[in-house]
C-alpha positions, 0 to 999 in steps of 0.5 A, a space after each residue: 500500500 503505497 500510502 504506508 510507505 509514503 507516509 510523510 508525504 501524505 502528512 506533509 499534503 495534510 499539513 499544507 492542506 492539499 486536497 488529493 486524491 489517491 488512485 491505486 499509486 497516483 496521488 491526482 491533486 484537484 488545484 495543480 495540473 500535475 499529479 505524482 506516481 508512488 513507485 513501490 519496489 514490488 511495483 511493475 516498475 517497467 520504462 512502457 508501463 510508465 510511460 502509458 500511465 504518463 500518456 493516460 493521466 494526460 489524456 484523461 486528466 489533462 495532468 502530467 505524470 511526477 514520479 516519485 521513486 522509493 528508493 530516492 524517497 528513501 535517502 533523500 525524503 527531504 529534497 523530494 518535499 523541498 521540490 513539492 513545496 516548490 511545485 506547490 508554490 509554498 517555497 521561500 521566495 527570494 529575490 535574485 538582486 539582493 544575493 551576490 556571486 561567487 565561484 564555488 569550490 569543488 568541495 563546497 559543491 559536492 555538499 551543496 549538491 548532496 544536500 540539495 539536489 536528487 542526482 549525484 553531484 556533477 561538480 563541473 568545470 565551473 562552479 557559480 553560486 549565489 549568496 545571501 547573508 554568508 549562506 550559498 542559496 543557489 548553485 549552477 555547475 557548468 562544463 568547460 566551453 568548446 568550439 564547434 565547427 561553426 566557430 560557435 562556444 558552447 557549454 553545458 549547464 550541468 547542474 542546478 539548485 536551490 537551497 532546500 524549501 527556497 525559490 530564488 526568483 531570477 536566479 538561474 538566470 543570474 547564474 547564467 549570465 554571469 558564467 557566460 560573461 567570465 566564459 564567453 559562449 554562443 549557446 548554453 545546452 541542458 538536460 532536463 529531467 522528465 521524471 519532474 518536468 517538461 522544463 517550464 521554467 527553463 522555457 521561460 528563460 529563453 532554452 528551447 527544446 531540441 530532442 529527447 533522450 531516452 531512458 537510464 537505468 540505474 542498479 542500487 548499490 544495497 550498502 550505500 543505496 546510491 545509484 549507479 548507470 546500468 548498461 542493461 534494463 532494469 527496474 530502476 530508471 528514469 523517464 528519459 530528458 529533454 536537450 535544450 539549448 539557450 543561446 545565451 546573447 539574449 543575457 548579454 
């Protein structure tokens, strides 16, 4: 019963008094136009059964498909509230403007990252972070530049996030701007995760959607309960990315 093993999640939609309904693994939720799948281990945790039931929840309730899986709800419970509260518009929200930059160390990366963000950590080539009261609030990870055929740069945003239960408004942007005025690039390129969106936000910024990326599979590692990328099929994966590009002379 998917509503024993989630069960902070329910008390949280309790707390914050949102009204759900729960449809055998679905949590389907009247106000927002998403709803969340509860991925069990005894699930049938198959890439085509999941994608069906994405593709269903659209048609028929117009609602697109989070999913939520038990071995992240695990480990790392905290981070997945921290991007519901977002979702649900409860995040502490802070203004971009009133933090500062700075280039973030390796280590200082890694920790931020492992405490704010659901994947392992990419540290990067360059790390861009931004301040509030002595405190990092958020943080962008970026691949070195190359040069294209066209005599175009690009890089890759490779990893971003906020601190846990707060929205810097304008401050990926900021992040961005900023790595592209220290390391001058024609384009930006990024993947984003389909499990959790289909890259509003980024849309919003000026990245547009260039192809999709099928989906990882991952095997658990039962003693750390990391995830590693497992060259066959298995029961833990994602549900593939999106490749955008932004070409970064509209910041500049």
């Amino acid at each position: 019963m998917p509503k024993t093993f989630y069960t902070s999640l329910f008390d949280f939609l309790d707390t914050h008094r949102i009204n759900f309904v729960l449809d055998a693994n679905i949590v389907r939720f009247k106000d927002y136009d998403y709803s969340l799948f509860l991925v069990l281990k005894q699930s049938n945790n198959t890439y085509d059964n999941f994608i069906q039931n994405r593709d269903f929840e659209q048609i028929e309730h117009n609602k697109y498909l989070i999913f939520i899986w038990y071995d992240l709800w695990t480990t790392k419970q905290d981070i997945i509230l921290s991007k519901l509260t977002h979702l649900f518009g409860l995040s502490k929200k802070i203004h971009a403007r009133k933090t500062k930059i700075e280039l973030i160390s390796k280590l200082d990366c890694n920790l931020f990252f492992n405490q704010n963000h659901l994947n392992q950590p990419v540290i990067g080539y360059k790390r861009v972070g931004l301040i509030l009261n002595n405190e990092l609030i958020a943080l962008g990870s970026f691949a070195k530049k190359r040069k294209f055929r066209d005599d175009t740069y690009s890089a890759e945003l490779l990893q971003f996030s906020t601190k846990n239960y707060h929205h810097v408004n304008g401050g990926l942007s900021k992040i961005i701007k900023h790595f592209a005025k220290i390391h001058p690039i024609d384009s930006l390129m990024t993947y984003i995760d389909l499990d959790w969106s289909k890259g509003e936000k980024f849309n919003k910024i000026g990245f547009n959607y260039i192809s999709e990326k099928s989906q990882v599979y991952f095997k658990l590692n039962n003693s750390t309960h990391k995830r590693s990328v497992n060259i066959d099929s298995s029961p833990i994966f994602n549900t593939g990315s999106l490749k955008s590009v932004l070409k970064t002379k509209i910041y500049l």
